[in-house]
Structures are given as structure tokens and as C-alpha cells.
C-alpha positions as CSV (number, residue, x, y, z in Angstrom):
1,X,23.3,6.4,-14.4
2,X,21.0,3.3,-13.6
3,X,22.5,-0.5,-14.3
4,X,20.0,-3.1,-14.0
5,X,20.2,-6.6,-14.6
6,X,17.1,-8.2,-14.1
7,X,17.6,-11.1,-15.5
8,X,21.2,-11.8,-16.7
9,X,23.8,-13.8,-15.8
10,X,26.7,-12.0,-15.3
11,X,30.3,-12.9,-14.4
12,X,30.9,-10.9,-10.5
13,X,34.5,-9.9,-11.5
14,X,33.3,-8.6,-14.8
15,X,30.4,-6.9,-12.8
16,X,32.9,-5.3,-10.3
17,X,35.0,-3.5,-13.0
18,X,31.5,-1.9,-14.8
19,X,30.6,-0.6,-11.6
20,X,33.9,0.6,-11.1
21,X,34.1,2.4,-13.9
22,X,30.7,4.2,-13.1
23,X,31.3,4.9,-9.6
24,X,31.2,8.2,-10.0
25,X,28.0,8.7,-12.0
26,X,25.9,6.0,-10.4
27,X,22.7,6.2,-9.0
28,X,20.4,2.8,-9.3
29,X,21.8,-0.3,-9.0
30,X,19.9,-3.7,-9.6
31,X,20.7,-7.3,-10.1
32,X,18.5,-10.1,-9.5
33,X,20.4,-12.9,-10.2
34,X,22.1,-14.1,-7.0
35,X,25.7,-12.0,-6.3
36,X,27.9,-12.8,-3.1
37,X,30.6,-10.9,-4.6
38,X,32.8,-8.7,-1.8
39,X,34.5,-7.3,-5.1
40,X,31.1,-6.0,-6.5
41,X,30.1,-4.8,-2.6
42,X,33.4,-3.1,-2.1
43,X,32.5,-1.3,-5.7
44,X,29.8,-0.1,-4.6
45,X,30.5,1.2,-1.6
46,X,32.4,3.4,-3.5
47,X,29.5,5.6,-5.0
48,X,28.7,7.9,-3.5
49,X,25.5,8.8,-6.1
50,X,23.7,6.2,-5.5
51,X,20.1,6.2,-4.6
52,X,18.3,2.6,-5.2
53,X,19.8,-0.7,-4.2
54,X,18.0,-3.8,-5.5
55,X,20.8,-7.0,-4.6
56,X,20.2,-11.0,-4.5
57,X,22.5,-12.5,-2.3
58,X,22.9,-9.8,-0.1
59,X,24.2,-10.2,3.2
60,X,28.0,-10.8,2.2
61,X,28.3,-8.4,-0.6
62,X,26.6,-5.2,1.5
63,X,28.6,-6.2,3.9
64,X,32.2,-5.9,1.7
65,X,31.2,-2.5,1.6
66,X,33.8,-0.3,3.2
67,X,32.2,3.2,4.1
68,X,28.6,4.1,4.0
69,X,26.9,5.3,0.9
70,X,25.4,8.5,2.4
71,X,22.9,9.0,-0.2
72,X,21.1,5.7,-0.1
73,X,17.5,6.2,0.0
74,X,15.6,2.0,-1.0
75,X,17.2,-0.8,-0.6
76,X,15.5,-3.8,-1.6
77,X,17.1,-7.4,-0.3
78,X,15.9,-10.3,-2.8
79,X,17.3,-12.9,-1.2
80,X,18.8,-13.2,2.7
81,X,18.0,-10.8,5.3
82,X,20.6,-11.5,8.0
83,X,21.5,-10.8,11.5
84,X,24.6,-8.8,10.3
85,X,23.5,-7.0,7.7
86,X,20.3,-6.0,9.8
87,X,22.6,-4.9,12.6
88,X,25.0,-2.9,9.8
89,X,22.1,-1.2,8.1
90,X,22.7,2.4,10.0
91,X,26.2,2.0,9.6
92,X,26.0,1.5,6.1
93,X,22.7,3.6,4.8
94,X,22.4,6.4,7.1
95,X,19.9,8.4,5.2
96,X,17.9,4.9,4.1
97,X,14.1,6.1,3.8
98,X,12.6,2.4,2.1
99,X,13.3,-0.9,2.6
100,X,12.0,-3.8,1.6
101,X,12.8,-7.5,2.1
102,X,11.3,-11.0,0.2
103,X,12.7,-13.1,3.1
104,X,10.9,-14.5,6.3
105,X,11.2,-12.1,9.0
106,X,13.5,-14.1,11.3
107,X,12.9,-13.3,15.2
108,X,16.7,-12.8,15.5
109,X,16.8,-10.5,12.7
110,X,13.1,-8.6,13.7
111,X,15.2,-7.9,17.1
112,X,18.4,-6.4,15.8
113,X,16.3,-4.4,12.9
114,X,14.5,-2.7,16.1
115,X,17.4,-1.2,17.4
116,X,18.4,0.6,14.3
117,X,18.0,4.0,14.8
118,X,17.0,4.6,11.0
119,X,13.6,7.3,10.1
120,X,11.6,4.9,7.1
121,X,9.1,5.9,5.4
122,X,8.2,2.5,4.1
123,X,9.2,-0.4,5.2
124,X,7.5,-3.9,3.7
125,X,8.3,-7.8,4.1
126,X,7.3,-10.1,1.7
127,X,8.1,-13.2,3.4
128,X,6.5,-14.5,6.0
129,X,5.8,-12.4,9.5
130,X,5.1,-14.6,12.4
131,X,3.5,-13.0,15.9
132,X,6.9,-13.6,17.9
133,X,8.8,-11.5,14.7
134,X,6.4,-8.7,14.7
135,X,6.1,-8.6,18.4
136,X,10.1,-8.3,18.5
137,X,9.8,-5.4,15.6
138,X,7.5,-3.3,18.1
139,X,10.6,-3.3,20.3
140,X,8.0,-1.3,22.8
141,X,9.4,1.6,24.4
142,X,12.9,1.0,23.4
143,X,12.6,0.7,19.7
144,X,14.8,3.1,17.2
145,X,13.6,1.7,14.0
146,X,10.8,4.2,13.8
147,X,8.9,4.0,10.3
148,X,5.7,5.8,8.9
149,X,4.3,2.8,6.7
150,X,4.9,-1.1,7.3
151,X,3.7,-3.2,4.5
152,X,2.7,-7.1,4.5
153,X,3.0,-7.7,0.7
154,X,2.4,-10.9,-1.6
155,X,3.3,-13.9,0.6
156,X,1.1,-16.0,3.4
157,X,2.1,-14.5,6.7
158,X,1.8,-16.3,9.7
159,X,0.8,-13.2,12.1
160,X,-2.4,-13.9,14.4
161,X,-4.9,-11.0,15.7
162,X,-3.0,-11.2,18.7
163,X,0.4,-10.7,17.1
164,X,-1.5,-7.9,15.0
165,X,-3.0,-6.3,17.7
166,X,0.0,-6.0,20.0
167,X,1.9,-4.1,17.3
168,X,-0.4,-1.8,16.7
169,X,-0.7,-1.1,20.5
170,X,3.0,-1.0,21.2
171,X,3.4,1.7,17.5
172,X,0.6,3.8,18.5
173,X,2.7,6.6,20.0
174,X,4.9,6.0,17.5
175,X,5.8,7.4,13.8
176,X,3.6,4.7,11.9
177,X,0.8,6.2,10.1
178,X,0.1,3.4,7.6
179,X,-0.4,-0.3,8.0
180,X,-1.3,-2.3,4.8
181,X,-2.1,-6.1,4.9
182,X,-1.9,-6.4,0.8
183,X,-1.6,-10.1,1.4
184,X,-2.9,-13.5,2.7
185,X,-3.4,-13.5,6.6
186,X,-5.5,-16.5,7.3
187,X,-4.8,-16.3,10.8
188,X,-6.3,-12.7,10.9
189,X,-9.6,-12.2,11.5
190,X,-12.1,-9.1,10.0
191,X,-13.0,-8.3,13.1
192,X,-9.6,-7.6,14.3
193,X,-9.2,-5.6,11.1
194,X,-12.3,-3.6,11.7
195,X,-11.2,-3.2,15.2
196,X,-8.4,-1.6,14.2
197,X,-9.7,0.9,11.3
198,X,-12.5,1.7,14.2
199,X,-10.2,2.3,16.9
200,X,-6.3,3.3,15.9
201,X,-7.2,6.9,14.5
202,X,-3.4,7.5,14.1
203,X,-2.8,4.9,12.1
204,X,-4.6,3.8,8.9
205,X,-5.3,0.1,8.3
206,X,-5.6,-0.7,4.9
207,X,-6.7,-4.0,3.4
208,X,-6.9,-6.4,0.4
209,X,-9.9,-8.6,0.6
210,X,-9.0,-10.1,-2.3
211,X,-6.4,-11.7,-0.6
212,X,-8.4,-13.3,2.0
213,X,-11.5,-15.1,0.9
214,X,-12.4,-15.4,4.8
215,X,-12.9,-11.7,5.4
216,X,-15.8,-11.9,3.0
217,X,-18.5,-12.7,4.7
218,X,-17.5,-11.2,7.9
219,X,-17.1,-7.8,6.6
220,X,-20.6,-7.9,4.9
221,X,-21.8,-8.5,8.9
222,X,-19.8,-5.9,9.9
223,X,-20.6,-3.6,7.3
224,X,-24.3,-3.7,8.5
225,X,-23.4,-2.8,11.5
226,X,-20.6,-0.1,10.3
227,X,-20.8,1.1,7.0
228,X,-17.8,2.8,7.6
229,X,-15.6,-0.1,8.0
């Protein structure tokens, strides 16, 4: 059973009793309109079905959930990404394999998501990354959080070559595979972009140009140079 509401306005205690009611047979479970309910958290805490989480308002009703939901595979965080939920997210989504967050990645937060010991898959921020959050997400040696894709997606991030370039260094033993910058990085040059497809074999750099006008005419430089880039 799948209950979305995408774009509805929905009363929380109202909510709380349909997902009540379906806690047995529930399996995706999406609202967009902003819901601190610990009522609706504590609800769904109680299914153990369910696969997909897409919430608004986030960080108090995931944490009203009582137990884990051991089946949890995506979550996707609309709103707030906090401290606490960040530090909860083993605790409460054991098996989570994607997640996905439209927030800024807080320092605080990139810290606390490191020492997670959760296997992603995919893991993407569409809010804004900044060098010292993406340096603290490396976590170097001492990292848990170990993912095979990380995703910068719609927003402007803030990240610099040097922010770029020391995650990639500090992930290269790691289980990253996949780094996509599918959005605006004016602070990153092509050159450290073709740096990096030239010269991290592990782990694939993909790009959107279309997203930064400025890589343009660099790449058609480099591009003489290496076709390959």
C-alpha cells in the first residue's frame, strides 16, 4: 500500500489514524506538506512494511518513532536535516540503502552523518555543500558512512576544487564508485573536473555542463588536449 500526499493539506491527527489503520500493509509513505506530528512518527514506526519515506518537517516526527523500521530502504528529508536525526539514522533505518536531503549540509550535521555506520548506495544533497561540510563527510580514516554514489543535485553548492579534491582523496580507498555534480558549482573549476575523470579510476566523475556555463570553454581546451575527458 503506497499513501502519498503531494500536495494536500491534511489534518496530523487525522493523518495518524490512516496510517494506523494501514500499518500493517504499508509500504511508501509521502507527504510534502510540512508534518511535525510525534502522533504520525509514532504511526509509522509502527510498520514494519515500509520501504520509501518521503517527510517535510522531519526531524521531530522521525524522531517520535519508537523502534526502527527494519525494512526501510529511501528516505528522502524535504525539509530539516538535523543533528539528531542525523545521529539517529542507524538506530532508526538499519537496512537504509538511499537518502536524500533538500537542506544545506550543515558542518555539524556532515560530522555526525560520518559516523553512521550505514552501507548507501546513493546518497544526494540538494542544498548547498560547502568545503568545510564535505571535508567533515570524508570523515578520513575514521568514517562509517560508507556509500557507493554521492550526488550534488539542483541547487548552487558552495564546494571549491579544494573542498572537491580532498574528498575524493580521503574516499578513494573507500566504497564510492560514483560522484555526480548534476548541478551549479561555480567555485569548481573544469580542470579540477578533468583532473578527476583522468586520474580517480575507482571512482567515476560525472558532470552536467549545462549547469555550469564556465566549464564551456575550458573543456573545449581540454578536450584538444584529451579527447577523452
Amino acid at each position: 500500500l503506497s499513501l502519498d500526499f503531494h500536495e494536500q493539506v491534511i489534518n496530523e491527527t487525522i493523518l495518524a489514524e490512516v496510517v494506523q489503520q494501514h500499518q500493517s500493509s504499508l509500504e511508501f509513505f509521502s507527504t510534502r506538506p510540512s508534518c511535525r506530528s510525534r502522533a504520525v512518527g509514532m504511526a509509522l514506526g509502527r510498520c514494519s512494511l515500509l520501504r520509501v519515506l518521503h517527510v517535510a518537517g522531519s526531524a521531530d516526527m522521525c524522531m517520535a518513532m519508537s523502534r526502527a523500521l527494519p525494512r526501510l530502504d529511501e528516505l528522502v528529508l524535504h525539509r530539516e536535516f538535523s543533528v539528531a536525526l542525523a545521529s539517529s539514522l542507524s538506530r532508526l533505518f538499519p537496512v537504509l540503502r538511499r537518502l536524500t536531503f533538500h537542506s544545506n549540509l550543515q558542518r555539524s550535521v556532515a560530522v555526525v552523518l560520518a559516523e553512521q555506520p550505514l552501507q548507501l548506495d546513493f546518497l544526494c544533497s540538494s542544498g548547498d555543500v560547502t568545503n568545510p561540510a564535505i571535508i567533515a563527510l570524508s570523515g578520513g580514516a575514521q568514517s562509517k558512512l560508507l556509500t557507493e554514489q554521492f550526488r550534488l543535485h539542483q541547487s548552487k553548492h558552495s564546494i571549491t576544487d579544494s573542498g572537491l579534491l580532498h574528498y575524493v582523496k580521503a574516499m578513494a580507498n573507500s566504497r564510492l564508485r560514483r560522484l555526480d555534480l548534476h548541478a551549479p558549482c561555480p567555485h569548481v573549476s573544469a580542470c579540477c573536473v578533468a583532473l578527476l575523470r583522468l586520474h580517480s579510476p575507482l571512482i567515476k566523475v560525472s558532470y552536467y555542463e549545462f549547469f555550469n556555463e564556465h566549464w564551456k570553454d575550458e573543456f573545449q581546451n581540454i578536450r584538444v588536449l584529451c579527447p577523452a575527458i
